[in-house]
Every structure is written in structure tokens, then in C-alpha cells.
C-alpha positions in Angstrom: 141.3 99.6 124.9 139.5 98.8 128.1 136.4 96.8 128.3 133.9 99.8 128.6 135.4 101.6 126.0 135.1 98.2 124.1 131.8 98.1 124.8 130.8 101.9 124.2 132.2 101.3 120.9 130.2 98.4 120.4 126.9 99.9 121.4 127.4 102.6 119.0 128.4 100.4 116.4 125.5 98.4 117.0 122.9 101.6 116.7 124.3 103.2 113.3 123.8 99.5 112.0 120.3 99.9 113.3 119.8 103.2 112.3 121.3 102.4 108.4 118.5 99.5 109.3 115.9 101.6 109.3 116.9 103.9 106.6 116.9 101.1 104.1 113.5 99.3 105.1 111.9 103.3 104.9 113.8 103.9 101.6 112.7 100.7 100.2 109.3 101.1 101.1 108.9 104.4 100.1 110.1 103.2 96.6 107.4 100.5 96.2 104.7 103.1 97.5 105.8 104.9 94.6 105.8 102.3 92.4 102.2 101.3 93.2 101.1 104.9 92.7 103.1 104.8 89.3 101.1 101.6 88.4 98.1 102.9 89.3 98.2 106.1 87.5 99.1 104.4 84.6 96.4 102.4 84.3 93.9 105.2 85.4 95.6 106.6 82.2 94.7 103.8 80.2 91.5 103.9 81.1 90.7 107.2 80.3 92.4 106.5 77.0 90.0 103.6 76.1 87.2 105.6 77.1 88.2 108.5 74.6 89.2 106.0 71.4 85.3 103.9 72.4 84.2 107.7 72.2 85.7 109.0 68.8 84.3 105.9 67.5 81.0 106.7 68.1 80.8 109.8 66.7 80.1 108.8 63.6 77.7 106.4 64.3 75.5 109.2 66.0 76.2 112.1 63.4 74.6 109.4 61.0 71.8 109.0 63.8 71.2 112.4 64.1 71.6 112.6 59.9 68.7 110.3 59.6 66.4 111.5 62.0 66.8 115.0 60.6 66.2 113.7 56.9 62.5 112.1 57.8 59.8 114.1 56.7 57.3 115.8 59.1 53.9 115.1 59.9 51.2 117.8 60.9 52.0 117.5 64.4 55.3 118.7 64.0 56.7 114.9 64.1 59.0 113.2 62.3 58.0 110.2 60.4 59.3 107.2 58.5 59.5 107.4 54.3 58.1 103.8 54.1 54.7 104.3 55.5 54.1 108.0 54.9 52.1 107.4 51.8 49.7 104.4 53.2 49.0 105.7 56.6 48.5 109.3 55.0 45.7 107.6 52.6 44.0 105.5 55.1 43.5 108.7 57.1 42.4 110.4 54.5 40.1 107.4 53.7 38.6 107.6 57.3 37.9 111.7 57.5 36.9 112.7 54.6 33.2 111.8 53.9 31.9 110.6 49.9 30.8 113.1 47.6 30.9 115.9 50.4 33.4 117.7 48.0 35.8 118.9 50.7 39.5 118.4 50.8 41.1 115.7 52.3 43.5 116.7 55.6 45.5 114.3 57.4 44.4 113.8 61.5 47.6 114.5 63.1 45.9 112.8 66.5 45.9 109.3 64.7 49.5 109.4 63.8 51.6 107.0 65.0 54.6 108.0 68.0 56.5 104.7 67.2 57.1 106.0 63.3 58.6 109.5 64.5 62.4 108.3 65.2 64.1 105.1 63.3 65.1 102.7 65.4 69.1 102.9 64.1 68.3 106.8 66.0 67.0 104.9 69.1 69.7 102.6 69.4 72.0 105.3 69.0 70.8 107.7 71.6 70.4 104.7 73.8 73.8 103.5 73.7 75.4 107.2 74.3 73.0 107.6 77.6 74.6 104.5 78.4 78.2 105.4 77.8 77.3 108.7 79.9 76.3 106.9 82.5 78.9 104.1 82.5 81.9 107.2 82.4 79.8 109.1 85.6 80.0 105.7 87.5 83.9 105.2 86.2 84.6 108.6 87.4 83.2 108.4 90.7 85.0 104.6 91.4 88.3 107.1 90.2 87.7 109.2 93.4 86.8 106.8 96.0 90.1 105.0 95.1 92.0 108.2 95.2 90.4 109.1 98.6 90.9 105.7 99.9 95.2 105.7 98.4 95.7 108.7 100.1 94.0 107.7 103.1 96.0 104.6 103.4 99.5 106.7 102.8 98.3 108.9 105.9 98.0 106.2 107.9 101.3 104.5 106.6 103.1 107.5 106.9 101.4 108.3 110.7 102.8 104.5 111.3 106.3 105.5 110.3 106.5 108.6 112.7 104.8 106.4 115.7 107.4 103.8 115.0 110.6 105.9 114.6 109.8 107.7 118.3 109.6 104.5 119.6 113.2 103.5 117.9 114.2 107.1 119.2 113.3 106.2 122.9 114.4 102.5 122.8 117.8 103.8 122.0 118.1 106.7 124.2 117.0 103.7 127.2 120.0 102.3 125.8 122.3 104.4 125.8 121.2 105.8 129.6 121.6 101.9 130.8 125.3 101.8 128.8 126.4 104.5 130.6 125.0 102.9 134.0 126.7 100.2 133.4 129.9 101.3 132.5 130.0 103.6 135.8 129.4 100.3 137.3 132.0 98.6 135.8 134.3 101.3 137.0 133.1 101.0 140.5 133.3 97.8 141.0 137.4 98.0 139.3 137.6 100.7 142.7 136.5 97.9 144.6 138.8 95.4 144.0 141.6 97.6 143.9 140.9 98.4 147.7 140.4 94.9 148.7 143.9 94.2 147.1 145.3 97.1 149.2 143.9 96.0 152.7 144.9 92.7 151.9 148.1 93.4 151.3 148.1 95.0 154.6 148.7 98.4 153.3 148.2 101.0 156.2 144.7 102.6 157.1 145.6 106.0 156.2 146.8 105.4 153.0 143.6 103.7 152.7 141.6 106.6 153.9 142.9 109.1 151.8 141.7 106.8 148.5 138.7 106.7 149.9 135.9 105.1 147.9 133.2 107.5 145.8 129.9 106.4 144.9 129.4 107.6 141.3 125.6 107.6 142.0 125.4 110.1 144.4 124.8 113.6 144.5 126.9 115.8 142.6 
């Protein structure tokens, strides 16, 4: 073997180790993008999984809410009102509208009632917390999307990377490859040389020389 079929051999040993270079580095980072998106979807997962057990939890806490509330008796404005003070604030109204000795029924003065005494305050807190947890899951929800959008805009730029990057490799080796070939043509000239400087050193005679006349391998074919 020759030296420029030595080295030929060598150049294209040396870019299927490059290429098999490349292959492994993308491989391998296509596996831990993969991975990441696996991690991430698991705890997204998670997530949503917490949120449903917090959920089925408090279900029972506002059916007994709602239980309650519905249970209270009902004034004449069409409120709800607590058991506890339904008999003194229903006298001390009566007390204030009905006049002595005027002989007329006593009526309650829906007006005067209370608002704080139509819902119980284990209803409040109830109703509270849920608008809360609503809230809280909307806000959860929309942090889910924004880091979905933002994942897949990162992997289009990664990927966009890739592409921009393996041209390059592409147009790095074909340079190469055109400069081997250069070179080797070179090579081979420059072997033509010397061989005819031997000869007319030698004293060989100048037709002999003539008729191996020397080619230039660069020009026009």
C-alpha cells in the first residue's frame, strides 16, 4: 500500500469515527431529553393526583356545609337564619312593633333582621376554602401550559441546533475530502517529478524524455 492510499484510508477511517461520534453524542442526548420529559410528566402526574385526593377530601366537608345551611330555618325575608338566636331576636322585634293594648298581632320586621345570622360560619369557611382551591387549580393549570409551551419551545430550538450543526459537519467533511483528493494528486505529481529528474540525470536521451512528457493533473480536461 502506497502512501496516498495509506492516507485515503486514513481519512476515511478518521470520518466514520467522527460520524459514529456524532451518532452517539445525538443518541445520548436524545435519551436524556426524553428522560426529562419522562420526569416531568411524572410529576405533572403527581400533581394532578394530589390535587384530586385534597379534592375528594373535601367533599364531605362541603356536603355537611351545604347540609347545615339547608337545615336553618327561614326568616320572612326568605333568609336563612341561625336556631340559637331565632327565638330572642324574633321577640325583641316583636317587642319593638307591636304597640300595648292595640290588640293586633305581632309580625316579625324582616328589614331588622340580621345578614350576618343567615349562613353559619362552618358554611362560610367552607365555601371560602373551595373558591380558593378553584382558584389555586386555574393558576396551577395555567403555570402547566406556560411550561409546556416553553419545553416545546426549547426542543425546537435544540432540535433547529442539531440540523444547523450537522450541515456544518456535512460541509467540513466534504472540504475535506475535496483537499484529500488535492493532495493526493499532488503527491502523485510531484512522484512524476522526480522520476524525470532521475531520468535526465542519468543522461537518458531527450526523446525518450519527450514522449513521457509531464501532465498537469490540474488542468483542463
Amino acid at each position: 500500500m502506497n502512501y496516498s492510499s495509506w492516507q485515503t484510508v486514513k481519512g476515511d477511517e478518521l470520518d466514520q469515527h467522527h460520524l459514529r461520534q456524532q451518532h452517539q453524542h445525538h443518541h445520548q442526548q436524545q435519551q436524556q431529553h426524553q428522560q426529562q420529559h419522562h420526569h416531568q410528566q411524572q410529576q405533572q402526574n403527581q400533581q394532578q393526583q394530589q390535587q384530586h385526593a385534597q379534592l375528594q377530601q373535601q367533599i364531605p366537608q362541603l356536603q355537611a356545609g351545604l347540609l347545615s345551611f339547608r337545615s336553618l330555618p327561614v326568616n320572612a325575608a326568605g333568609k336563612p337564619q341561625s336556631t340559637a338566636s331565632s327565638g330572642s331576636s324574633s321577640a325583641a322585634v316583636v317587642g319593638a312593633t307591636t304597640a300595648p293594648g292595640s290588640g293586633s298581632s305581632p309580625h316579625i320586621d324582616a328589614s331588622n333582621t340580621d345578614p350576618a345570622l343567615s349562613t353559619t360560619p362552618s358554611a362560610t369557611a367552607a365555601v371560602h376554602k373551595y373558591n380558593l382551591k378553584q382558584i389555586s387549580q386555574t393558576k396551577r393549570a395555567e403555570q402547566n401550559r406556560n411550561a409546556q409551551r416553553a419545553f416545546r419551545q426549547r426542543k425546537e430550538k435544540y432540535v433547529q441546533d442539531l440540523e444547523a450543526k450537522s450541515q456544518e459537519l456535512e460541509e467540513l467533511k466534504s472540504k475535506f475530502k475535496n483537499l484529500n483528493n488535492e493532495n493526493v494528486q499532488l503527491k502523485d505529481y510531484v512522484m512524476i517529478l522526480q522520476r524525470k529528474i532521475i531520468e535526465l540525470t542519468q543522461g537518458k536521451d531527450m526523446d525518450h524524455s519527450h514522449d513521457g512528457s509531464i501532465s498537469n493533473p490540474f488542468g483542463t480536461k
